[in-house]
N, C-alpha and C positions, 0 to 999 in steps of 0.2 A: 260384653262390654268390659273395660276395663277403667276404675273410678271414674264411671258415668259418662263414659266415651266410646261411642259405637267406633269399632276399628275392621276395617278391611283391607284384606292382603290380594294385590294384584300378583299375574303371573305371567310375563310371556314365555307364549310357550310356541316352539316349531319343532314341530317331528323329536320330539320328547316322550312317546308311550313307552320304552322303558326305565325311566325315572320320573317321570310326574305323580305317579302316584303313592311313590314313597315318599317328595312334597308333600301330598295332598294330606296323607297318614298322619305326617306330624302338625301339622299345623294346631294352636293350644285351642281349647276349648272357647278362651276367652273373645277369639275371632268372629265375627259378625257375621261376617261375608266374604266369600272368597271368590275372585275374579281372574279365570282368565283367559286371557290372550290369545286364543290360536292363528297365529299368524299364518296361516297359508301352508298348514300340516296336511300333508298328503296320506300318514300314520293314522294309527288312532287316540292322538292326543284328546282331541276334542269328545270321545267316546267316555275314556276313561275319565276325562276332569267331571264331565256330566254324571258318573254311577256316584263319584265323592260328593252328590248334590253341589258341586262349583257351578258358579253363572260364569258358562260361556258366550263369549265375544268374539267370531268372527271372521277376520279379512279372506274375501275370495285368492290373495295372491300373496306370499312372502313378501311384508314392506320394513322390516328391520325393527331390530328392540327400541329404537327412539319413538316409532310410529304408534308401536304398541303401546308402548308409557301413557302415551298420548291418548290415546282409547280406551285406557284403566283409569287413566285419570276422569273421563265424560264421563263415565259410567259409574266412579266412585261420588263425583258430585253430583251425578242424580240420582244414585240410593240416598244423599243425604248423609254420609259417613262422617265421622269427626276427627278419623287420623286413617289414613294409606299407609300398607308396608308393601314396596315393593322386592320381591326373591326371587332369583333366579329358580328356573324348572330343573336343573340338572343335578339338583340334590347337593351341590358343593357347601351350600350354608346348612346349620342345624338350624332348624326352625324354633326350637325351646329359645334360641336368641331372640326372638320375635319380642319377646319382653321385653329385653331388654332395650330394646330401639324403642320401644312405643311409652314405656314410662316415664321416660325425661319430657314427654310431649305430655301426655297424660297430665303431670304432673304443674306443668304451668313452667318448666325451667327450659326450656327448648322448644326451635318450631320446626326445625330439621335436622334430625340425627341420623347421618352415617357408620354402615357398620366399615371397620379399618383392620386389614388385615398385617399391617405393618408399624401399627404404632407403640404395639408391645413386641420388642424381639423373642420373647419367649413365646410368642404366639404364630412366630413367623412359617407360611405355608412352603411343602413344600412343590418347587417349581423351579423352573430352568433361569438358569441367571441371566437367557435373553430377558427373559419376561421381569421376573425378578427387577434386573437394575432397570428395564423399562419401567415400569410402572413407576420406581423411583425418579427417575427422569420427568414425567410426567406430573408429578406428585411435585417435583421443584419446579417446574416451568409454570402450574395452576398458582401453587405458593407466594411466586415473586409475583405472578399479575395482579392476585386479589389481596397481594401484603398480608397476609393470614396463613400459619403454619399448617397446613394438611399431611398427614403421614400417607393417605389412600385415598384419591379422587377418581379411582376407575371401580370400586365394588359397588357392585349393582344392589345391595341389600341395603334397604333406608328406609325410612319413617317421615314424613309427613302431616303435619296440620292442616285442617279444611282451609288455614287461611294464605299456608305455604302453595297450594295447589293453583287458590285463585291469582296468586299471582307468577305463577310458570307461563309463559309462553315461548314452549321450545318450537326449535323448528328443525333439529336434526334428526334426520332416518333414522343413518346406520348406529347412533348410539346417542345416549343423554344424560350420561355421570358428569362429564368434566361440564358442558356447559348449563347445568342444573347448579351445581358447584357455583360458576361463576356468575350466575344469573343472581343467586340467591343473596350470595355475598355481598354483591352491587348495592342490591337490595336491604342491607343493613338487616337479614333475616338471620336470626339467633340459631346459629349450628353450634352442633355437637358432634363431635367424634368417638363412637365406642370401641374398643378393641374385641375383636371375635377370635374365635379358631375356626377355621374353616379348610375344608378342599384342595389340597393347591392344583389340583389336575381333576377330571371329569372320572367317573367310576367309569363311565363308559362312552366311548368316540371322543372327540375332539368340540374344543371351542370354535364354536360358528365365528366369533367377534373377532378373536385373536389369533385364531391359526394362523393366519398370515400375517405373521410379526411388522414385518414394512407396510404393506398395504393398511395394517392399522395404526400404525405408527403415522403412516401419512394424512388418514383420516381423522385422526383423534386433533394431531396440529391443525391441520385447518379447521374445523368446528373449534376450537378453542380461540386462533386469531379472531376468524367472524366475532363470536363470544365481545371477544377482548376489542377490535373494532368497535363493536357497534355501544357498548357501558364506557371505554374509554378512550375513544378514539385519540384524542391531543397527546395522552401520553403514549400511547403505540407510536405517531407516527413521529409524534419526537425523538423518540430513543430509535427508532429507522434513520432519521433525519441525521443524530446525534453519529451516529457512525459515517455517516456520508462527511459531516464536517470535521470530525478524526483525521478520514482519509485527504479533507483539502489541506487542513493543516501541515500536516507531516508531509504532502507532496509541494505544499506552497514552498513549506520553509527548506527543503530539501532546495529548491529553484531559487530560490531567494539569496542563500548559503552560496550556490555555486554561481552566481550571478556576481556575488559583491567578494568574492573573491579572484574571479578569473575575468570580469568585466563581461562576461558572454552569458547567451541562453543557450546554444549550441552546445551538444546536441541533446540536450534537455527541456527544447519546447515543448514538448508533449505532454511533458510533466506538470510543466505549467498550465497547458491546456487542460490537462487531467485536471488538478485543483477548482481551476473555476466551475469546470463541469460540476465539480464533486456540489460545490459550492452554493449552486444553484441547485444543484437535485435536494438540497439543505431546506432552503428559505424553499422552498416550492413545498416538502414536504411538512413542513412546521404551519405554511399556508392552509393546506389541505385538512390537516390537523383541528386549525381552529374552522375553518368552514364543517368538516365534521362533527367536530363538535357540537354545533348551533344545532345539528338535525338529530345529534343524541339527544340533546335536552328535551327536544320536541318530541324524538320516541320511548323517552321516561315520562312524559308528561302523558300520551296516546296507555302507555300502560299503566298508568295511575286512573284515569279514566275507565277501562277496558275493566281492572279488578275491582273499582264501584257495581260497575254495570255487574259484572257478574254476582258479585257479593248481592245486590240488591235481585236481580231475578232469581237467585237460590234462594232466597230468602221468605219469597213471593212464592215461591213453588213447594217449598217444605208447608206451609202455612197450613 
């Protein structure tokens, strides 16, 4: 326990038996419980996390690090825990950080703290400036949606409150940093960002999430729109909207110009036709916008209910 708070550290873990249990080694004494994940390791992940006394959990078949969070987290709320750390199995974080994420929570001054590999440049990992200005990329695309500065919204090392848990409900597989981020945020839930030194490359193999720079890059944007859809739909589909009515304008007035000078639309109908299109793809999507809207309010409303209910049978169940 740490000031009177049972804390456990989940882990997922796939086909990690040459680094899990250098994880498992360090993790502080202060640690309750340690949880994890074998996603559908074919190794002997699952062997080794069991000789470190860790409670293993699991899946018959690889369903990706989002899936797993997801089944650290049941199993953190039915030990009854008071704060989650989740850490990657690959050894890239130092576990002596463990503190440091779990005290701001501990302490009453935070309910979610991220560890940030980027927001001290003296701390900055080293790593290929694909990934590098990616993650910064990503890090401003999170930033502008939730209006809130993030230096790092893709490190998987983070801290959690029992109360930040009961109300997660993610629903992404392949991963669940950026929309944990924005979920949380929505949610007027008090983050912190600490700065770490960490890893910038694996001791050993390669990143399952990232090796393939596009394919994650395309994964991460979509999980993050949905995200961004579903907490703010009016303003996603406005600022879509808002470039659709850019393009009427500037092709109206372009038509309009050459119209009240030469007396003709020839041979610039199209242009004009382009405009109204644009025009209408505007007011349709700003429509859409607000009918969206109405069914967000109704799915904040569904998960205001959803974290009573849970709050209230955890509560019935610890008794």
């Amino acid at each position: 326990m740490i000031k009177g708070k049972r804390v456990a550290v989940v882990i997922p873990a796939f086909n990690e038996e040459l680094l899990i249990g250098k994880v498992l080694e360090g993790i502080p004494s202060f640690v309750d419980s340690i949880v994890v994940i074998n996603d559908g390791s074919t190794d002997k992940t699952a062997e080794i996390a069991e000789s470190h006394k860790a409670i293993v959990v699991s899946h018959e078949t690889n369903r990706g690090v989002g899936m797993s969070l997801q089944s650290g987290i049941s199993k953190v709320l039915e030990m009854g825990s008071d704060i989650m750390v989740s850490i990657d199995a690959d050894n890239q974080f130092d576990t002596a950080d463990i503190e440091k994420l779990v005290m701001p929570i501990a302490e009453d001054r935070a309910d979610f703290v991220t560890a940030s590999r980027f927001k001290d440049k003296q701390l900055y990992p080293v790593m290929s400036k694909v990934k590098f200005w990616g993650n910064k990329l990503v890090s401003f695309i999170v930033s502008t949606i939730s209006g809130r500065k993030f230096y790092d919204v893709s490190c998987g090392f983070r801290a959690y409150s029992r109360d930040t848990l009961l109300r997660l409900n993610l629903h992404g597989k392949f991963t669940y940093t950026h929309e944990t981020i924005l979920m949380l945020t929505f949610q007027d839930i008090r983050l912190m960002e600490i700065s770490v030194k960490v890893r910038g490359t694996r001791e050993i193999g390669e990143s399952r999430i990232a090796s393939n720079v596009m394919k994650y890059g395309f994964k991460t944007l979509r999980i993050i729109l949905q995200t961004y859809r579903d907490y703010d739909p009016f303003a996603m589909f406005s600022f879509i909207g808002a470039l659709f009515l850019i393009a009427a304008l500037i092709s109206g007035s372009f038509v309009t110009y050459h119209f009240l000078t030469t007396g003709l639309f020839s041979p610039y109908k199209w242009v004009g036709f382009l405009a109204g299109g644009c025009l209408l793809v505007f007011v349709g999507l700003v429509l859409m916008g607000f009918v969206i809207e109405s069914l967000s309010g109704i799915r904040k409303n569904q998960e205001k209910i959803l974290y009573y209910l849970k709050k209230t049978n955890l509560s019935e169940r610890n008794r």
